[in-house]
C-alpha angles and dihedrals in degrees: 000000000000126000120189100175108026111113127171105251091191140333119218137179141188127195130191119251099240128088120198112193126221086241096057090056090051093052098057082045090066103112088052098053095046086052097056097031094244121164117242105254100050098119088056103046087046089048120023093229123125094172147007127194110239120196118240104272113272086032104145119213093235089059086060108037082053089061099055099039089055082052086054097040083049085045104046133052100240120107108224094232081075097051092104094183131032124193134189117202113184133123083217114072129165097239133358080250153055098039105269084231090064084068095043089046086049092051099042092050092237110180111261086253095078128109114232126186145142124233119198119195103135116252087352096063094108087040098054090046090051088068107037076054093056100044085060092050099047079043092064084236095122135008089210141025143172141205128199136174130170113191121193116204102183107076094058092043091059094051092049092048092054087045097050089050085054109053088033081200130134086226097065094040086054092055089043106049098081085053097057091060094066123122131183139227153117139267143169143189141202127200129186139171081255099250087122095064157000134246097018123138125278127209110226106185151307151223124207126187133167144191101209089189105086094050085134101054092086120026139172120178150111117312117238100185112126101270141152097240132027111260145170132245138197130186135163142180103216098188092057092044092049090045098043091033098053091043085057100042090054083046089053104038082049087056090039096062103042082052093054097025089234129159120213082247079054098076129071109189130006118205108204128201100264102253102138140264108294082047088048094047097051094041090051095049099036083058090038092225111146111256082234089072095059131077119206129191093172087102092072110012104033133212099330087182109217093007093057112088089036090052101044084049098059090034085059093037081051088053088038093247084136108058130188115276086023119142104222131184120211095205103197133181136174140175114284086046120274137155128190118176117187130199120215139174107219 
């Protein structure tokens, strides 16, 4: 994939107030870990995280995402009776329908022309609407378009918790554990043919795989065991998503630079998808990029899931981490599995 007019307009993002430390969480983990003899710091050894940021309780992701995507419209030149799609890509929704854009393009005011729709594909999902955007826009289809995605980690946290006091066992602290590093936040972005400014970046291009195979590696749904109440699960088996995960993303960064005809000196800055820091380490290595050349805001914020990479991006842009004329690579990966990697001249 090849782009020749597609420029980011703006880049916002909105986080919750709350902050839950990885300690907290320890600390309501404490029968578990007295069961099974484990020492107090373990998440954050595993993980790298000492904190994520929760919503109040009852928050809903359009509420979010709508606040983002007010933050990108103040912050770009484009008049949102221009944006001609909109597209909402979290995991989280408020409901299975209608489309969770339909509730941020209410609230923006967008003109009854415009194009709103959700697209689902795990951690890819704004990644995934970037480019559906794009295409429209190098089609000739809209001048403008935004994505926007808000992801809410507390609610399953809570259930797994509860679930992880109750079976007392390693196995299911093993399967959990990828689901105690979650965060939550917001995040929007707007795209033009770039007629509305100047010195904005350009994407350049982009290269997706996927190895559908191991689509049940990683898993979030609804849970169907006989219960009193509906309820949610999570489990995930790290080691195979950080094997698999890693041999896809060297397939497709392989891929990623014969489509752009990009060195690995090539290239300034790398954004990765916020997994944590053993995830980090082996992507960086597998793909041999020095680990000066990444910017990570797991530490602090957690995996945010779709919202991740976008959100990490604007937070190094904002540090000028990201500098103009830069060549950046947006490294995502989702469960699946699927990889998309962007180019994009800063």
């Amino acid at each position: 994939m090849k782009y020749k007019r597609t420029y980011l307009e703006s880049i916002a993002y909105h986080l919750p107030s709350t902050v839950m430390t990885t300690e907290a969480l320890e600390d309501r983990l404490a029968p578990l870990y007295q069961a099974l003899r484990l020492q107090r710091g373990q998440l954050e050894a595993l993980t790298g995280i000492r904190e994520r940021r929760w919503w109040n309780i009852g928050h809903r992701p359009s509420h979010g995402a709508l606040e983002a995507a007010k933050k990108a419209l103040k912050s770009s030149s484009v008049p949102p009776g221009d944006i001609g799609a909109l597209i909402y890509g979290g995991v989280c929704r408020d409901n299975f329908e209608p489309a969770t854009a339909c509730a941020v393009a209410s609230g923006l005011g967008l003109s009854e022309a415009v194009e709103v729709c959700d697209i689902s594909n795990a951690c890819l999902g704004v990644l995934n609407g970037i480019i559906s955007i794009a295409n429209r826009i190098e089609l000739g289809q809209i001048r403008a378009g935004m994505i926007v995605s808000c992801e809410s980690s507390r609610e399953i946290i809570d259930i797994m918790i509860d679930e992880m006091l109750e079976a007392k066992s390693m196995e299911m602290f093993k399967l959990s554990l990828a689901t105690l590093t979650g965060g939550s936040g917001a995040v929007a972005l707007i795209l033009s043919d770039g007629s509305y400014s100047k010195a904005r970046p350009r994407l350049l291009g982009g290269v997706l795989h996927s190895a559908p195979e191991h689509h049940a590696i990683c898993r979030w749904g609804d849970d169907l065991r006989p219960q009193p109440r509906a309820t949610q699960f999570t489990e995930t088996d790290s080691a195979a998503v950080l094997k698999h995960g890693v041999a896809l993303g060297v397939r497709t960064w392989e891929a990623f630079r014969r489509e752009l005809n990009w060195t690995s000196d090539d290239i300034h800055r790398v954004i990765c998808h916020q997994v944590g820091g053993s995830h980090r380490d082996s992507i960086l290595k597998a793909l041999s990029i020095d680990s000066e050349k990444d910017f990570s805001t797991f530490e602090f914020l957690g995996n945010m899931g779709t919202v991740s990479l976008p959100i990490t991006a604007a937070i190094a842009a904002e540090r000028e981490f990201i500098e103009r004329g830069d060549r950046v690579a947006f490294l995502g990966i989702g469960s699946g599995l699927n990889c998309m990697m962007l180019g994009w001249e800063w």
